[in-house]
N, C-alpha and C positions, 0 to 999 in steps of 0.2 A: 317317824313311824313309817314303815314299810307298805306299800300298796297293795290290793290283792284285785286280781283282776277275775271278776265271780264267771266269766264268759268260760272263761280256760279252764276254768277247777271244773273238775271233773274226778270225781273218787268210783271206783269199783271193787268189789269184793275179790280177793286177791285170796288164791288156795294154798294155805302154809305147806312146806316139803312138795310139791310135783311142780314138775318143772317140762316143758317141751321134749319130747325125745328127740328132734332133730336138730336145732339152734343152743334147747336149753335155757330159752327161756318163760317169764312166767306166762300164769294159765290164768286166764279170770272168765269167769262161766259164760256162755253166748247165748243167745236167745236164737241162733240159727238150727235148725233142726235137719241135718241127714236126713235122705231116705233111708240109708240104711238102719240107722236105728228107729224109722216108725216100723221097716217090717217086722225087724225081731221084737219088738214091745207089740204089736199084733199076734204074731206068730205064739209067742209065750204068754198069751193073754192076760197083759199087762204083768206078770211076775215079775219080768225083769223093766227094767225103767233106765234105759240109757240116757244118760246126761254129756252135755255138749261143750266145749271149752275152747277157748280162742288163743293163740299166743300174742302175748304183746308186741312180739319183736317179729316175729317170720307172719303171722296173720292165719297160720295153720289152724284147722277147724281138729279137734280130739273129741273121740269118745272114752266116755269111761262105764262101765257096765256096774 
């Protein structure tokens, strides 16, 4: 029987079809937040709601509006 090392495992919510525009690689949501998206979510008082995303492979920060 095969071992699992529970330390390592680690799972994240992975966004089917968008992929990094620079690398191309995948996108899994980040809990870091731009400035630039608190202004425009102030600015448009809260209508719009930018969301944050990470590459797995380059470590690039995305927004997506």
């Amino acid at each position: 029987m095969p071992l699992l090392n529970i330390e390592e495992f680690k799972t994240k919510k992975i966004i089917d079809g968008a992929s990094c525009p620079k690398c191309g690689g995948e996108l899994i949501p980040s809990s870091h937040k731009p400035i630039s998206g608190k202004i425009i979510s102030v600015l448009s008082l809260g209508g719009i709601k930018p969301k944050s995303y990470e590459c797995k492979v380059c470590k690039r920060i995305i927004q997506a509006f």
